[in-house]
N, C-alpha and C positions, 0 to 999 in steps of 0.2 A: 047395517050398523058398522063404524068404523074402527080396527082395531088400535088401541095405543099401543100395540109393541110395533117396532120394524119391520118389514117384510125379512126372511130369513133372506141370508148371504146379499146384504143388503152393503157389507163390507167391501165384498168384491167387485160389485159393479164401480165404487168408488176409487176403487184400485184402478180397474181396467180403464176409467175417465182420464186419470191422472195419466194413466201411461201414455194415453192418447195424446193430450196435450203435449206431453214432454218430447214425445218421439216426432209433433210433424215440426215443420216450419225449420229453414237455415242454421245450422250450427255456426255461432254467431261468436263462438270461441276459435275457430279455425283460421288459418290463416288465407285470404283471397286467392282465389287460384294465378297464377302467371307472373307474379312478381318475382323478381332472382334472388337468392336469398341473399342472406347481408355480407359484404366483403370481411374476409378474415384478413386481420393485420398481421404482418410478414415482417421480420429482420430484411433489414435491406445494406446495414454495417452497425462493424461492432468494433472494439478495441479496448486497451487497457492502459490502465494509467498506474502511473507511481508514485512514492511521496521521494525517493531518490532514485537515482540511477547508479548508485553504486551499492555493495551492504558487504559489512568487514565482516570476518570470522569470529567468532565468540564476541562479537557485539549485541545491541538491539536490532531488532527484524526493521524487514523495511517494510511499507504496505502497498499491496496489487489491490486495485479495484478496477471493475469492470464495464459496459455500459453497451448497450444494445438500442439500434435506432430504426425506428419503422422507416417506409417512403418519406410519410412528412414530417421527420426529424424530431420526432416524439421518443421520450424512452421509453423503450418495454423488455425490462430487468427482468420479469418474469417470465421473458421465451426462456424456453430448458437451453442449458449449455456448461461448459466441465471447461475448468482454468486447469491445466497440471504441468507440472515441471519435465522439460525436456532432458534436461541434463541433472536427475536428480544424484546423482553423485556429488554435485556440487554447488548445489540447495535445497534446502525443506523448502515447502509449501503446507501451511498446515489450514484450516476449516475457516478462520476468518482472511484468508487469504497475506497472510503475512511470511515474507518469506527469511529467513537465518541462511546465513553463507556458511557453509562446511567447510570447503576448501576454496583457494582461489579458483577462480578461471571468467573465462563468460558463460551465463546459466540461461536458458532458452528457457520460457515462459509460452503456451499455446491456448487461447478460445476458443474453443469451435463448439457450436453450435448441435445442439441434439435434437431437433425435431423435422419437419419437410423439407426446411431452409438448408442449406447449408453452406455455413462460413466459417473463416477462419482466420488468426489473427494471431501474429507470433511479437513476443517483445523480448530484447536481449538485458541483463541485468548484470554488471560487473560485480565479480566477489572478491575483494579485497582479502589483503594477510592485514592481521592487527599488529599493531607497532608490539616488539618484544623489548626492544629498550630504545635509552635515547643516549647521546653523546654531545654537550656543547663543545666546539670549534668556534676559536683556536685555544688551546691549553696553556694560557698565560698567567702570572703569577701577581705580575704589576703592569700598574699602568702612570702616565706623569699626568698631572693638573691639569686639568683641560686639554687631555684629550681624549678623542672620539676614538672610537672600537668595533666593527661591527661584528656579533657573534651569529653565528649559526647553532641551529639543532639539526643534527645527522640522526633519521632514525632505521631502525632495522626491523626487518621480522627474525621471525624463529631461526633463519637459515643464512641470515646474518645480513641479506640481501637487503638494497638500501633502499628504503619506502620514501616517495616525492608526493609533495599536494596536500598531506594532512596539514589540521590547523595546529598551531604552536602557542601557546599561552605564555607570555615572558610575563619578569617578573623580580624586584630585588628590592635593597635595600643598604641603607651605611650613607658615605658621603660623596656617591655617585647616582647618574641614572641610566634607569633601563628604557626603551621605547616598546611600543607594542608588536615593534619589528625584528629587535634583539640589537640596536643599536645602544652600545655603553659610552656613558660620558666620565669623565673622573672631573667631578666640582671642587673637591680639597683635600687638603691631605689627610688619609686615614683608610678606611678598607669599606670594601664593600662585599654583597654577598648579590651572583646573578643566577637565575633560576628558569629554566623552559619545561612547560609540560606537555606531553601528549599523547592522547586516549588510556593516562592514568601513568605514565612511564614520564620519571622526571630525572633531570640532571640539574644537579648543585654548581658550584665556582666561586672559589674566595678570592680575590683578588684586592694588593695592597694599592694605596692611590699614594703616591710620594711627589 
C-alpha cells in the first residue's frame, strides 16, 4: 500500500541534486584563460594653461587650469596630480586654482603627477604692483584754437616707481576733444576738462582754449 506522506529527509536528497548540478560543468562567469589583461591608460603629457600671464596685487585672481593627455591624445583629468605654488611668497593658489599676486616678482606654478607615471610641468606667471596713482603730462593751463596736444598718463606703484603697459581710459569734455589715445584738440574758444583712468586711479586737467 502506498504511503501519501514523503519519504523522510526527502528535503535533502533535493539539496544534495541541486548542488550537483550547480558545482559540475565550466564556470562560465570566469574569465578564458591566456588572454592579457586589458591595457591601463597612462599620462603620457600634461600642462597648464592660463586666462593671463600677468596678475596685479590686490586685483582679481587670474585662473590656472590644467589638462592631462593619454598616448592618443585623450584627456584623462582624472589621473591623480597636485598644481602648487613654487614661489608662494609671491602668490596664493587657492582650491579652484585661481591664483592673487602678493607681491611682485615672477611666481613659478608646478604639475606633477601622483600615481606610476611620473611628470611634470612648470609655468612662470608675472605679478604685477597695482598702479598707486596716476599723473597727466604735460601740466598745461591753455591751449590756442586748433591746436593739437598730446598728453600722457604717468602711473606709479606704492614706491613711486613708474608702471608701463597698463590700459589708460581717456576721456573729457567742454569745447575741445580728447582721443582714446590722450591726444587733445582745442575746437573754440572756452575751456575744457581732460581726464585718464587707471585700475581705478585718475587724474583731472582744466585747461583754457583762447
Amino acid at each position: 500500500m502506498f504511503s501519501s506522506h514523503p519519504p523522510r529527509n526527502w528535503h535533502i536528497g533535493l539539496l544534495g541534486l541541486a548542488f550537483a548540478c550547480t558545482s559540475t560543468g565550466p564556470d562560465r562567469t570566469a574569465e578564458p584563460p591566456g588572454l592579457p589583461p586589458p591595457p591601463v591608460t597612462q599620462p603620457v603629457r600634461m600642462g597648464i594653461s592660463h586666462s593671463s600671464d600677468t596678475a596685479i596685487v590686490g586685483r582679481d585672481p587670474i585662473q590656472l587650469s590644467t589638462f592631462i593627455l593619454d598616448r592618443d591624445g585623450n584627456r584623462i583629468d582624472w589621473w591623480p596630480h597636485t598644481l602648487r605654488p613654487l614661489d608662494p611668497d609671491l602668490a596664493q593658489l587657492d582650491f579652484y586654482y585661481r591664483v592673487s599676486a602678493i607681491r611682485p616678482g615672477l611666481a613659478r606654478f608646478e604639475l606633477r603627477s601622483d600615481s606610476l607615471v611620473t611628470l611634470a610641468e612648470t609655468l612662470t606667471v608675472r605679478m604685477l604692483p597695482r598702479v598707486a596713482y596716476l599723473r597727466l603730462s604735460p601740466r598745461i593751463g591753455t591751449l590756442s584754437v586748433g591746436q593739437e596736444l598730446q598728453f600722457e598718463a604717468l602711473l606709479f606703484d606704492s614706491l613711486g616707481t613708474p608702471i608701463v603697459g597698463r590700459y589708460v581710459e581717456w576721456g573729457g569734455g567742454g569745447d575741445g576733444t580728447v582721443s582714446a589715445t590722450g591726444l587733445v584738440r582745442a575746437v573754440r574758444v572756452g575751456h575744457m576738462v581732460i581726464g585718464a583712468v587707471s585700475e581705478f586711479q585718475r587724474d583731472t586737467l582744466a585747461i583754457d582754449l583762447r
